[in-house]
gemmi code that builds the backbone of each chain (N, CA, C; Angstrom):
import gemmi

chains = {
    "A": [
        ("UNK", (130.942, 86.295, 97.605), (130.566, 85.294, 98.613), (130.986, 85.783, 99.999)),
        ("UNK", (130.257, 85.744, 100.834), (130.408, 86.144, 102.325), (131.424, 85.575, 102.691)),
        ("UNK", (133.105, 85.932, 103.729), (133.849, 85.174, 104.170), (134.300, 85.946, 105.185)),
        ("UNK", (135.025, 85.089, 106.310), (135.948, 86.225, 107.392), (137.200, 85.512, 107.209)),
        ("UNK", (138.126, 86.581, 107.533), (139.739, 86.127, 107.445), (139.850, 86.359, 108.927)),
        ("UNK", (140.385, 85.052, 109.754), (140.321, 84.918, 111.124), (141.977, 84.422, 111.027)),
        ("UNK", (143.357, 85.272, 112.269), (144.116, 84.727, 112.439), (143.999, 83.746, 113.419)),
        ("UNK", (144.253, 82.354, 113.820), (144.369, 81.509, 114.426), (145.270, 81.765, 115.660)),
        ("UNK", (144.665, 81.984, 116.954), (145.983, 82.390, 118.103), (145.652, 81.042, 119.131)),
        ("UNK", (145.257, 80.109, 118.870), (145.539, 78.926, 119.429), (146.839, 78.581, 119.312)),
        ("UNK", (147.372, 78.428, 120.731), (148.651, 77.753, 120.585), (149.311, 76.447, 119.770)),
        ("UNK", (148.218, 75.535, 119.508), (148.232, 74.114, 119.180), (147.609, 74.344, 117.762)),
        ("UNK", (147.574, 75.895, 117.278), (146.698, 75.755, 115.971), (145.190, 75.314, 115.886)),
        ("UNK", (144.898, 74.654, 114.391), (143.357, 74.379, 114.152), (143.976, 72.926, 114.174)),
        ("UNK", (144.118, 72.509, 115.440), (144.218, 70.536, 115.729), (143.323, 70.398, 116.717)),
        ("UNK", (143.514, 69.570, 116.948), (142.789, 69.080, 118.317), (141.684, 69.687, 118.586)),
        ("UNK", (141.821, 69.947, 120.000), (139.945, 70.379, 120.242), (139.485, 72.001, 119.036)),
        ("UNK", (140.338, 73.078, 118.466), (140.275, 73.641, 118.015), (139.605, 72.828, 116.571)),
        ("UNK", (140.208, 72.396, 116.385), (139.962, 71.480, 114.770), (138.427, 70.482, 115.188)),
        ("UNK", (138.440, 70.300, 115.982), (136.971, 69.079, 115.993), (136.006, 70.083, 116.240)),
        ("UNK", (136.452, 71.172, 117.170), (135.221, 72.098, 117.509), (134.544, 73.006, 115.765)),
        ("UNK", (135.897, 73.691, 115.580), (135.280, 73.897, 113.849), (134.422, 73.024, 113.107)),
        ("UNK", (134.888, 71.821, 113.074), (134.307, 70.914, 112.102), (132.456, 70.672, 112.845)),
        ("UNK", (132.684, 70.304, 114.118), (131.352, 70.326, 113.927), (130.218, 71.264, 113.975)),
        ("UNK", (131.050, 72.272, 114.324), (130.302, 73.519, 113.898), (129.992, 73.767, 112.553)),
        ("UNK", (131.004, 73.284, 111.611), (130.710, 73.252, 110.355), (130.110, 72.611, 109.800)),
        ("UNK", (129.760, 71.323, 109.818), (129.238, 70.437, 110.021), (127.912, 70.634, 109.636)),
        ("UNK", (127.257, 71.170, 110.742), (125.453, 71.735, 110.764), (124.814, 72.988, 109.859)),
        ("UNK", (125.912, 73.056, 109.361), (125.726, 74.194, 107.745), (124.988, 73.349, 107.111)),
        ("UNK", (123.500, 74.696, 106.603), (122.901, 73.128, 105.374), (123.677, 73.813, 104.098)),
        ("UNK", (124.768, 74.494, 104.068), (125.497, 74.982, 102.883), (126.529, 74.456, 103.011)),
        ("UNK", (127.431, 74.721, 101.592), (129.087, 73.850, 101.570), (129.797, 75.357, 102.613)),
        ("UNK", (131.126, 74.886, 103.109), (131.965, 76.051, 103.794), (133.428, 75.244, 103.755)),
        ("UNK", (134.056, 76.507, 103.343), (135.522, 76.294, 102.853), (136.029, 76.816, 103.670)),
        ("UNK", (137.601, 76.535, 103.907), (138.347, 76.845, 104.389), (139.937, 77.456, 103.671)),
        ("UNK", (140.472, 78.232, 103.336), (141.806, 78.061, 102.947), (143.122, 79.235, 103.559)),
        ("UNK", (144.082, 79.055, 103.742), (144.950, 79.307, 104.124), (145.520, 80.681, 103.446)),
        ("UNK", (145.754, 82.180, 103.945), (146.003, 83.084, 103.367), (147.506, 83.520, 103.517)),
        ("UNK", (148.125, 84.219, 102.424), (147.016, 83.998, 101.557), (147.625, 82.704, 100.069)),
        ("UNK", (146.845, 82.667, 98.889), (146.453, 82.041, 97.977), (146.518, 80.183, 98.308)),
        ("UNK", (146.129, 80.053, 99.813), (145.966, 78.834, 99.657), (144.621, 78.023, 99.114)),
        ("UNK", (144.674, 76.861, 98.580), (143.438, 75.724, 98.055), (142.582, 75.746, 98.988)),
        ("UNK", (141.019, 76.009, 98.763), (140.266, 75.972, 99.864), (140.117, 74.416, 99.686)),
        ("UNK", (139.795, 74.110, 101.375), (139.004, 72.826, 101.341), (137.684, 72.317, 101.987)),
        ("UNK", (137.275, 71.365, 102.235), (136.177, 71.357, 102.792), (136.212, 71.625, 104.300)),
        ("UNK", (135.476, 72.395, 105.232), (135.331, 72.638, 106.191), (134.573, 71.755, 106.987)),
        ("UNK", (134.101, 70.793, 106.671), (133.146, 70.065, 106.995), (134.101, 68.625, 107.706)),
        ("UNK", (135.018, 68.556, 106.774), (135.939, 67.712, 106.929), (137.480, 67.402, 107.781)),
        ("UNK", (136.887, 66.403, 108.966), (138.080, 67.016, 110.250), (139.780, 66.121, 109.467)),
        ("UNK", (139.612, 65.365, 108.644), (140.809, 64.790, 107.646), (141.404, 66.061, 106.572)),
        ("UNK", (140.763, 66.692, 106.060), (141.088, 68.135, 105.178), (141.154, 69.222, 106.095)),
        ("UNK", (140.800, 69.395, 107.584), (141.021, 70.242, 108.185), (142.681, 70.029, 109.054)),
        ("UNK", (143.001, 68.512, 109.137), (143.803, 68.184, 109.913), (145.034, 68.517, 108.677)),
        ("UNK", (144.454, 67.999, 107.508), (145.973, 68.088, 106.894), (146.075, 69.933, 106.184)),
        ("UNK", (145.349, 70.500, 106.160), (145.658, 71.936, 105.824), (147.013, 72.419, 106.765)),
        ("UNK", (146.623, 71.747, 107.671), (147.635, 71.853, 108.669), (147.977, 73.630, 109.524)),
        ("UNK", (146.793, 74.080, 110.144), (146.802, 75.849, 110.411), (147.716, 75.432, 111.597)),
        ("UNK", (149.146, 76.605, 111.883), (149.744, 76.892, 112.755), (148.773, 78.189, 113.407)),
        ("UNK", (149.716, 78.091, 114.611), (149.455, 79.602, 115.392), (150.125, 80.689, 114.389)),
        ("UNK", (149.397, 81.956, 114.844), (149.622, 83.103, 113.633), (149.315, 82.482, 112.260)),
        ("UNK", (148.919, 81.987, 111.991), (148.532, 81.750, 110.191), (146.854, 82.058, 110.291)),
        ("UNK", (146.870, 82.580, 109.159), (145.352, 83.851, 108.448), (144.647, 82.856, 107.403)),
        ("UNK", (143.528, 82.157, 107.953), (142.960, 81.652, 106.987), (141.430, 82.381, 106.706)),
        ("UNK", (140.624, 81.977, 105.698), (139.792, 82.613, 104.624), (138.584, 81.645, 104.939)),
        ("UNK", (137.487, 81.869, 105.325), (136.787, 81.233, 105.666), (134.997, 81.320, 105.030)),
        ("UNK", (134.641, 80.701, 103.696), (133.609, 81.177, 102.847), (132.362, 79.973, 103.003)),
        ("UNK", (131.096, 81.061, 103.083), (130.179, 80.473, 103.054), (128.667, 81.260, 102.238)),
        ("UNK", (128.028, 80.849, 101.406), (127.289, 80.995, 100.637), (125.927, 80.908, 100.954)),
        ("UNK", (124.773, 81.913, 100.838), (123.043, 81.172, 100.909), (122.806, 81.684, 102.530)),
        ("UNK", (121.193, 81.396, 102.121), (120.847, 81.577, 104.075), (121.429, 81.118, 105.033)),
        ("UNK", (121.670, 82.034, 106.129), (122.314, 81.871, 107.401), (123.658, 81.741, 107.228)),
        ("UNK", (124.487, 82.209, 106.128), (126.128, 81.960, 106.025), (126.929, 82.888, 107.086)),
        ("UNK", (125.682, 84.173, 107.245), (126.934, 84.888, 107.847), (126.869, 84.539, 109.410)),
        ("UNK", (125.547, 83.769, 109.776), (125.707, 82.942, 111.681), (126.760, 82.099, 111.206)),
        ("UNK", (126.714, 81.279, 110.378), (127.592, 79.830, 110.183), (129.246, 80.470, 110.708)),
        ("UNK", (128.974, 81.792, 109.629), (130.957, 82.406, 109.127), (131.233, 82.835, 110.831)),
        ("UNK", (129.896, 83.909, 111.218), (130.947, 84.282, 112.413), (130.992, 83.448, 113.816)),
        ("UNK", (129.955, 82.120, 113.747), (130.733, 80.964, 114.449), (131.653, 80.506, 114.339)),
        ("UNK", (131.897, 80.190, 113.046), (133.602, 79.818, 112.734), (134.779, 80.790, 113.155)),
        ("UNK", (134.401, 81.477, 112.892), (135.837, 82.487, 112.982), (135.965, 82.772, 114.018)),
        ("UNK", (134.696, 82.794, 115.260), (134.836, 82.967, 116.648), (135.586, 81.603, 117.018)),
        ("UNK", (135.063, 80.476, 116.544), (135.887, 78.896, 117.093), (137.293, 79.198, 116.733)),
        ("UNK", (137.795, 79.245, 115.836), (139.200, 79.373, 115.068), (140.147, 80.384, 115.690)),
        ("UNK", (138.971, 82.109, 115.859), (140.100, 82.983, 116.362), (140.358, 82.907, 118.237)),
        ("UNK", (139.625, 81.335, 118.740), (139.883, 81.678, 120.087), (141.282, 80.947, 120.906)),
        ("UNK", (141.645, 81.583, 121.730), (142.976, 81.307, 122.373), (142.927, 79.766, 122.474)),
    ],
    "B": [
        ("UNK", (135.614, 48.069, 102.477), (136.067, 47.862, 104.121), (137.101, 48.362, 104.013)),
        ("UNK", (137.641, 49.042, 105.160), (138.840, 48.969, 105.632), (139.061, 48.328, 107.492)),
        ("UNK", (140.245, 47.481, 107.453), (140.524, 47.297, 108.565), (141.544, 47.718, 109.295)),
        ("UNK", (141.323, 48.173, 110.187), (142.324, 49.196, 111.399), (143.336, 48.124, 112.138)),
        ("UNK", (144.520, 48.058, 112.129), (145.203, 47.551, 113.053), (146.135, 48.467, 114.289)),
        ("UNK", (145.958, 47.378, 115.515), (146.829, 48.261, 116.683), (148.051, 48.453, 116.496)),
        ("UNK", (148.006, 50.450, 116.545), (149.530, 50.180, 116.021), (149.911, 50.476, 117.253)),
        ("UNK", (149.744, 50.229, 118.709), (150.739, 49.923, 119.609), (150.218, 48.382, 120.551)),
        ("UNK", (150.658, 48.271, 121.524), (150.702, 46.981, 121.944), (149.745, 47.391, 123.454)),
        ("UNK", (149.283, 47.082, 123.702), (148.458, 47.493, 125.399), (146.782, 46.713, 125.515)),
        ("UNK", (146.071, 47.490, 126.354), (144.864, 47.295, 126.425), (143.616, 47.982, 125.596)),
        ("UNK", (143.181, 47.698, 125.041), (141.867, 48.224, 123.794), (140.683, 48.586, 124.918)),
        ("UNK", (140.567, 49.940, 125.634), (140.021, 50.770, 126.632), (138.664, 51.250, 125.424)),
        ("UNK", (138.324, 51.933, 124.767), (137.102, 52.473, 124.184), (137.610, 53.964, 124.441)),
        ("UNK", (136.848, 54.286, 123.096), (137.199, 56.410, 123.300), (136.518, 56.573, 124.594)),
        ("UNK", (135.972, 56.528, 125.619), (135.099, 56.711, 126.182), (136.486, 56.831, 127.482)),
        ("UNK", (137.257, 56.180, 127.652), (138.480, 56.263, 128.422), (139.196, 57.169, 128.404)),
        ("UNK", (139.190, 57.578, 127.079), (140.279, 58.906, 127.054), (139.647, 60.219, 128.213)),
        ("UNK", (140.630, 60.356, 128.870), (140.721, 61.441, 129.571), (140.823, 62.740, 128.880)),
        ("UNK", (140.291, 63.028, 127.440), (139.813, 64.231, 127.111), (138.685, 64.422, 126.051)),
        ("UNK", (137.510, 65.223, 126.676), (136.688, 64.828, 125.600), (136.623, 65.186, 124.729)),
        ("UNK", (137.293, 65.840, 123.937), (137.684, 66.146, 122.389), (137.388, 64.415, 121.843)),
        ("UNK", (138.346, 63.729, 122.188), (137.923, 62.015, 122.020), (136.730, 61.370, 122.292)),
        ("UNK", (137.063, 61.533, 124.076), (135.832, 60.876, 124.542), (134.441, 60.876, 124.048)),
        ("UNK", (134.119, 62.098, 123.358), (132.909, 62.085, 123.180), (132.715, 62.021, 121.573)),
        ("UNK", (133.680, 61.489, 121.163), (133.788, 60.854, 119.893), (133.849, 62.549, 118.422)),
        ("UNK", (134.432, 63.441, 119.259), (134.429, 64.749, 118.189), (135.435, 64.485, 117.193)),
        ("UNK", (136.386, 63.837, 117.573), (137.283, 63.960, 116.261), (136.552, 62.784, 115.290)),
        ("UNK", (135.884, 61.798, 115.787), (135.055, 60.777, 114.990), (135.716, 59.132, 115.789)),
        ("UNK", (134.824, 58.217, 115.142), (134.746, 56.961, 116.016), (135.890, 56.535, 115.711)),
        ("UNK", (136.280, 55.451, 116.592), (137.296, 54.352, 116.961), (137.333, 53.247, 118.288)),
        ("UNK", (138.562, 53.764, 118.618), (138.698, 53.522, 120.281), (139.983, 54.084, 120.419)),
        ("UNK", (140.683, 53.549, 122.069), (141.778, 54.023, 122.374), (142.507, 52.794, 122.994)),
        ("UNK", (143.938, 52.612, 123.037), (144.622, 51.876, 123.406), (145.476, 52.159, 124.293)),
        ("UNK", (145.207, 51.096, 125.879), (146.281, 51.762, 127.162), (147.696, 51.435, 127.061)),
        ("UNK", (148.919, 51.801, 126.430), (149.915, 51.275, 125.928), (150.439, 50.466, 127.294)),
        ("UNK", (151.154, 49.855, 126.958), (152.176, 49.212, 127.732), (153.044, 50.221, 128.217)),
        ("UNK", (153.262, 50.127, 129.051), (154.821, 51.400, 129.680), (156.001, 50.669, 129.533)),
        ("UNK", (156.460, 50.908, 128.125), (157.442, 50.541, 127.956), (157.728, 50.777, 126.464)),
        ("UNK", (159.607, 51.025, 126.394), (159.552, 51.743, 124.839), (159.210, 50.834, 124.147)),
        ("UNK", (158.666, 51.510, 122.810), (158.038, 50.785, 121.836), (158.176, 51.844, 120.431)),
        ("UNK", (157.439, 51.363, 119.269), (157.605, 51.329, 118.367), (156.131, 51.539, 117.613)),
        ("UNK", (155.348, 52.741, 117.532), (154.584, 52.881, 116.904), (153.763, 52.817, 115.600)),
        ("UNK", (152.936, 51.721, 114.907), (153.458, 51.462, 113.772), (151.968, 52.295, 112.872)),
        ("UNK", (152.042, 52.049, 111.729), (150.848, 52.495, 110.618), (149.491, 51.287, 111.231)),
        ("UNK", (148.191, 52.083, 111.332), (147.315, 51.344, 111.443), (146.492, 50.711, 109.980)),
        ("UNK", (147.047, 51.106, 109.070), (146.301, 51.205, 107.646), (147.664, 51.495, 106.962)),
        ("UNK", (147.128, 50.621, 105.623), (148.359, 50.806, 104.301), (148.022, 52.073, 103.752)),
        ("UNK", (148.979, 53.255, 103.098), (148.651, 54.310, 102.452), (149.611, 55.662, 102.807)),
        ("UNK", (149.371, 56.800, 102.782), (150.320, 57.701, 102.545), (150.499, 58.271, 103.749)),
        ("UNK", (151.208, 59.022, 104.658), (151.383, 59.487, 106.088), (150.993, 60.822, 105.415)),
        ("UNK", (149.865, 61.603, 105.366), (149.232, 62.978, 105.538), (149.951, 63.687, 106.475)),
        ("UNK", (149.940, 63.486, 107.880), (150.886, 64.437, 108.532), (151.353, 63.535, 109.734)),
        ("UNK", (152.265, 63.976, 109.608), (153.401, 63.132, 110.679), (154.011, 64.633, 111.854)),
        ("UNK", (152.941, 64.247, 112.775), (153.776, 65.168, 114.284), (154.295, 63.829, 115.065)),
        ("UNK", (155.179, 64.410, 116.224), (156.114, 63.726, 117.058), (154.955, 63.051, 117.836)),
        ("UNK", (153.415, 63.109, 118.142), (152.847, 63.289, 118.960), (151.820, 62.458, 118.399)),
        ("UNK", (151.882, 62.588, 116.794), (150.283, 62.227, 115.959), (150.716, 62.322, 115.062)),
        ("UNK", (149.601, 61.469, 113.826), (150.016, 60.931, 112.729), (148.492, 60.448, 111.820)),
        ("UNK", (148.633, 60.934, 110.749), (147.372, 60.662, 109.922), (147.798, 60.060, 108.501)),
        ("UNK", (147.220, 58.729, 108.799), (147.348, 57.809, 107.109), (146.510, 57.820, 106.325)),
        ("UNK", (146.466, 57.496, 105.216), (145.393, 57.822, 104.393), (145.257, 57.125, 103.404)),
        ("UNK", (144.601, 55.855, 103.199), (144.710, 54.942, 102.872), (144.328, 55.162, 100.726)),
        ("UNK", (144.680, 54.273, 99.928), (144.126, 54.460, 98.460), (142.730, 55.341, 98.387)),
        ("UNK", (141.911, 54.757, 99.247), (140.372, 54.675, 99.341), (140.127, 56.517, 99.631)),
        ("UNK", (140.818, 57.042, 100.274), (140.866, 58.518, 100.549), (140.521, 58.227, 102.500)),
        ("UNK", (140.238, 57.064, 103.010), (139.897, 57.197, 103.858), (141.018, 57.515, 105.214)),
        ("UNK", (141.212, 58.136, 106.276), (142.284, 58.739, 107.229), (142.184, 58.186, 108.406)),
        ("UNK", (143.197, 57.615, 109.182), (143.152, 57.321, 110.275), (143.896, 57.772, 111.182)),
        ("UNK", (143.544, 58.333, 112.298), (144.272, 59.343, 112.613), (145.223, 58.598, 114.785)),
        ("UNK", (146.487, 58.284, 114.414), (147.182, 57.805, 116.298), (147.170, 59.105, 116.994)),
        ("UNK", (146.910, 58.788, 117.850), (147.385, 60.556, 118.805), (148.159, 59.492, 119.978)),
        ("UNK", (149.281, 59.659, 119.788), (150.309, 59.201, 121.030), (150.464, 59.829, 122.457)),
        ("UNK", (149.314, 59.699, 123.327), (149.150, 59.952, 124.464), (148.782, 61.323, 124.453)),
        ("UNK", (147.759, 62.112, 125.661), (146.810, 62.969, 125.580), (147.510, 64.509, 125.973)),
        ("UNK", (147.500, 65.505, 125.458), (148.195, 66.714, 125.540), (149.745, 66.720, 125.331)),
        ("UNK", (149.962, 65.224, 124.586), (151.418, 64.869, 124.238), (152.172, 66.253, 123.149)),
        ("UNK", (151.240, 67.087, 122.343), (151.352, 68.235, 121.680), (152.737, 69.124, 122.405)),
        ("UNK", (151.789, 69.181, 124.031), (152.995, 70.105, 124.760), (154.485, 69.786, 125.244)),
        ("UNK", (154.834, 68.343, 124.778), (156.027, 68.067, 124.328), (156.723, 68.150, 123.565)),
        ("UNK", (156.594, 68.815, 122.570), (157.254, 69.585, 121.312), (158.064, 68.501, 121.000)),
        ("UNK", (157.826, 67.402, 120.812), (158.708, 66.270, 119.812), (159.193, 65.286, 120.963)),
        ("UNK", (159.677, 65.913, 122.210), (160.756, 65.293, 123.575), (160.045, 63.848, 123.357)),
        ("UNK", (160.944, 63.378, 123.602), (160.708, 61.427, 123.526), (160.275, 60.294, 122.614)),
        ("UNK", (159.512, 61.567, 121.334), (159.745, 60.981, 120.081), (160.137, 61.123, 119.067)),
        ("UNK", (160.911, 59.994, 118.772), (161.746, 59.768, 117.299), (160.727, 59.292, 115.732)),
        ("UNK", (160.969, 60.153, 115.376), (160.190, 59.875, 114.039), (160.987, 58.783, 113.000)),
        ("UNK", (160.214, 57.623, 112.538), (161.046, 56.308, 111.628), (160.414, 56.706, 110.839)),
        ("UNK", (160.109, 57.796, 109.979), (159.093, 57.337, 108.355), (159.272, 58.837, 107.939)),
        ("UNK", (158.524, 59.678, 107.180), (158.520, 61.079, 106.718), (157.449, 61.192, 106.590)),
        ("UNK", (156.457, 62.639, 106.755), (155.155, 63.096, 106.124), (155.419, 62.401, 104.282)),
        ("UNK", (154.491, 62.204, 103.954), (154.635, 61.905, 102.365), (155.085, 60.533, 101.807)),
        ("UNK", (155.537, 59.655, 102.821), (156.247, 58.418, 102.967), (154.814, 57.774, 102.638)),
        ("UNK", (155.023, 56.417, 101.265), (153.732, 55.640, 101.466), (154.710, 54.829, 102.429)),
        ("UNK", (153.043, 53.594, 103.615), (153.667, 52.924, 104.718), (153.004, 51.794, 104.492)),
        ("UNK", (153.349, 50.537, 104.656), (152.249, 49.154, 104.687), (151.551, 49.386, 106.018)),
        ("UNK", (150.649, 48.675, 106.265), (150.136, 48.704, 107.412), (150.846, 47.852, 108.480)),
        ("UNK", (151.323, 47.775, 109.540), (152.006, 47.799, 110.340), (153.594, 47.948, 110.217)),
        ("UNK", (153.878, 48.969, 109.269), (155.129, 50.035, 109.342), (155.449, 50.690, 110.483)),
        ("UNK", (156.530, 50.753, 111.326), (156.823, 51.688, 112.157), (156.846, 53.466, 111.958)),
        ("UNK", (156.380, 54.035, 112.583), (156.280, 55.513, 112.652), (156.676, 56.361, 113.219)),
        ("UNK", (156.584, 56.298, 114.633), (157.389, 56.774, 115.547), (157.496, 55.822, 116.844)),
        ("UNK", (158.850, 56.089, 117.231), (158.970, 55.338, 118.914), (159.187, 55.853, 119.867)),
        ("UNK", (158.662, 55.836, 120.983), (158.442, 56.598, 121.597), (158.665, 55.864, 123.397)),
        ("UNK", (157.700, 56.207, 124.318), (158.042, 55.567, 125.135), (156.762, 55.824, 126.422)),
        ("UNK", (156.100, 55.110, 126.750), (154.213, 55.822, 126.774), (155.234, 55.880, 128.630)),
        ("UNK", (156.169, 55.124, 129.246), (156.020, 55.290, 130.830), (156.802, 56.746, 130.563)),
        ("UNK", (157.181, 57.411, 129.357), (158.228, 58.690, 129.969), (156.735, 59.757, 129.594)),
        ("UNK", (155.917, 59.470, 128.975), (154.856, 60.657, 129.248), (154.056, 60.422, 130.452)),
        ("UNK", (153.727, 59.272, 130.730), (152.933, 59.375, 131.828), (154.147, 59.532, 133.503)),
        ("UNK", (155.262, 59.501, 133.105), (156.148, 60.576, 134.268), (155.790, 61.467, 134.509)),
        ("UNK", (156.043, 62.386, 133.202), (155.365, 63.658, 132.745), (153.820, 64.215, 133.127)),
        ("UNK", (153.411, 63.350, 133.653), (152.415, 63.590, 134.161), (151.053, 63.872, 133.353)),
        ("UNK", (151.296, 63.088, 132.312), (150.400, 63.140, 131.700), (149.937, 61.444, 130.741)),
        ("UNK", (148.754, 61.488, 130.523), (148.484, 60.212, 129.858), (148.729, 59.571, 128.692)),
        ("UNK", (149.738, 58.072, 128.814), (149.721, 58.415, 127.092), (148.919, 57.361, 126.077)),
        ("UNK", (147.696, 57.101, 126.642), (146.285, 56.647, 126.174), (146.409, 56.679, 124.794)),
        ("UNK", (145.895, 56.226, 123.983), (146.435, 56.443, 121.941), (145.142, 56.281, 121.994)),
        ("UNK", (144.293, 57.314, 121.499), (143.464, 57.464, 120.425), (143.621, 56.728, 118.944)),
        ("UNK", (142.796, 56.169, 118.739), (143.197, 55.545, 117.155), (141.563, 56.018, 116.289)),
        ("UNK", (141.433, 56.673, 115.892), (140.114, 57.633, 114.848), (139.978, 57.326, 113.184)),
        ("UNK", (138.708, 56.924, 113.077), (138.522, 56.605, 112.229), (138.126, 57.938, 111.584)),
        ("UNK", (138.688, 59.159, 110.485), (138.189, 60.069, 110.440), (137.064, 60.550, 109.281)),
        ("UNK", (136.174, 60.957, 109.408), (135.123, 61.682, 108.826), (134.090, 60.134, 108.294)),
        ("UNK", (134.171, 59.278, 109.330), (133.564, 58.484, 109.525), (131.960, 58.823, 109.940)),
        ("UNK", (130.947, 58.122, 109.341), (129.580, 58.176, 109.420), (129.250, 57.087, 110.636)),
        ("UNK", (128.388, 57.793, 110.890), (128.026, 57.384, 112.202), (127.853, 56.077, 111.821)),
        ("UNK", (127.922, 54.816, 112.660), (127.923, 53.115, 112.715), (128.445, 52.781, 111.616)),
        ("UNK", (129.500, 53.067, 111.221), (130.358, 52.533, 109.854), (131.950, 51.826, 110.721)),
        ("UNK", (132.175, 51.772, 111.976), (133.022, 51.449, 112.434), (132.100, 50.423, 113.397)),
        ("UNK", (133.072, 48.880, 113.309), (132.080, 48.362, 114.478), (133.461, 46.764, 114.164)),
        ("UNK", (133.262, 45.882, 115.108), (134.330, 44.688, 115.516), (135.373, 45.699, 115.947)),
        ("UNK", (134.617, 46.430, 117.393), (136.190, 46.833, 117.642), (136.572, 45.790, 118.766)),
        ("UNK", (137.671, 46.097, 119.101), (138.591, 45.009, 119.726), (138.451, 45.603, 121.096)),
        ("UNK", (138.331, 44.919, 122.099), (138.589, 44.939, 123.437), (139.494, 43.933, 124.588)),
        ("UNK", (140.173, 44.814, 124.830), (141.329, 44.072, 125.711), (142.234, 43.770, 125.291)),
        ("UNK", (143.231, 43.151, 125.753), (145.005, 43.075, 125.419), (144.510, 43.077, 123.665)),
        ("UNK", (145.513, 43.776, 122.698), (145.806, 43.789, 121.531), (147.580, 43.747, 121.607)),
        ("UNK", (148.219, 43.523, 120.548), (149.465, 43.410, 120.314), (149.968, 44.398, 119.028)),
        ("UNK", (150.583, 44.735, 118.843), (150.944, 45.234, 117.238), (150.365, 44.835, 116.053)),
        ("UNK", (149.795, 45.169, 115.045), (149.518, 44.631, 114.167), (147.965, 43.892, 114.289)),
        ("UNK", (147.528, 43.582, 115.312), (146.437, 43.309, 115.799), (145.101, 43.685, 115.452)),
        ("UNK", (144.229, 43.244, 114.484), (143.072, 43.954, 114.024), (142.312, 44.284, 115.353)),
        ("UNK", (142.155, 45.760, 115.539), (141.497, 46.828, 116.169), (140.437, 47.045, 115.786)),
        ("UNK", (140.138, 47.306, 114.635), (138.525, 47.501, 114.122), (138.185, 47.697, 113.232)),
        ("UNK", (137.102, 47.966, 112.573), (136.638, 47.697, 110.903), (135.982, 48.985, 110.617)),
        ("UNK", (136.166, 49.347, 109.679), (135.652, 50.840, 109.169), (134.866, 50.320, 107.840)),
        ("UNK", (133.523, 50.208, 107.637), (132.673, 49.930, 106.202), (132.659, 51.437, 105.524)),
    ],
}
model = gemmi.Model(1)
for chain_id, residues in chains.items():
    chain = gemmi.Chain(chain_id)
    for i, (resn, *xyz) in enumerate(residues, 1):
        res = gemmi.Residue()
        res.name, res.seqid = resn, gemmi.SeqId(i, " ")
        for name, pos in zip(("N", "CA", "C"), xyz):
            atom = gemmi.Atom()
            atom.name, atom.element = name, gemmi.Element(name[0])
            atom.pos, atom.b_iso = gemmi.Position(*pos), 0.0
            res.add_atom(atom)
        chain.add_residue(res)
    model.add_chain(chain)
structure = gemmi.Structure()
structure.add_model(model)
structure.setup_entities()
């Protein structure tokens, strides 16, 4: 399955505007997209700004970011561009 | 249903007030926002259920239903690293709905120069599933708004 491992260098982490901007980027996937915490963390739904809030990504933490089917890899490297930006 | 209560005491302003549009424009998902009173207080649970994550700043409950409601205690309050609030409860703590959470004190952030406006979010809410929201003076405990 297509994924990027993006470290998070937001100061405030994947909260706030970092975390709403993912989600609705994720959001407009007509595929499912996971999220999980590296490494061997539970993926969860990406779609979801309540499962994104409680994964709880600090600054410096490496999460795993998978998406499946047409157009996964625009979806993946929007995400990982939202996630890996300052 | 679920019903949202104010868990601080002030004026019931609309997300549309918040001075950041991460809120304002309803990205984290619908609600409203509440202009606290400047004065210390006592932040309580807006919904009965489990505290998901408890920052000095913000706080997400999560009621039986799976559904989350998320306080943000005044706007870029993050870059206070905890200063001025005391946490009353634990991440993992179940809370009744109007349980205290944290207390805090909305005139020492807006010293600080910054706003401390409360977001109250109904999260991963579908569009028009939130509606009787409350406008104007609310008190503690105060039904704020209805989430179907």
């Amino acid at each position: 399955m297509p994924e990027r491992r993006v470290t998070v260098v937001a100061e405030v982490g994947l909260h706030a505007r970092p975390a709403a901007t993912f989600v609705r980027a994720a959001a407009k996937a007509s595929m499912d997209v996971t999220v999980a915490k590296v490494p061997g963390g539970d993926p969860i739904n990406a779609k979801s700004i309540l499962q994104i809030l409680a994964l709880d990504v600090r600054q410096d933490e490496t999460i795993v970011i998978k998406a499946e089917g047409k157009g996964a890899d625009e979806v993946l490297d929007e995400l990982a561009k939202i996630a890996g930006s300052p | 249903m679920t019903t949202v209560l104010a868990p601080v005491e002030g004026a019931a302003v609309g997300l549309a007030a918040v001075p950041d549009p991460v809120f304002s424009a309803g990205m984290v998902g619908p609600g409203t926002a509440i202009d606290p009173l400047r004065e210390p207080g006592k932040a309580v649970a807006p919904i009965a259920g489990k505290i998901m994550k408890l920052h000095p700043h913000a706080y997400v409950i999560v009621g039986d239903d799976g559904r989350g409601v998320l306080v943000h205690l005044g706007i870029d309050t993050v870059q206070l690293k905890g200063e001025g609030f005391t946490l009353l409860a634990a991440e993992g703590d179940r809370v009744l709905a109007g349980q205290p959470v944290v207390a805090w004190d909305p005139s020492v952030v807006e010293a600080g120069g910054r706003s401390p406006v409360c977001p109250v979010v109904a999260l991963d809410a579908v569009a028009g599933s939130v509606w009787g929201v409350a406008a104007g003076t609310v008190h503690v405990g105060d039904e704020l708004f209805r989430w179907h």
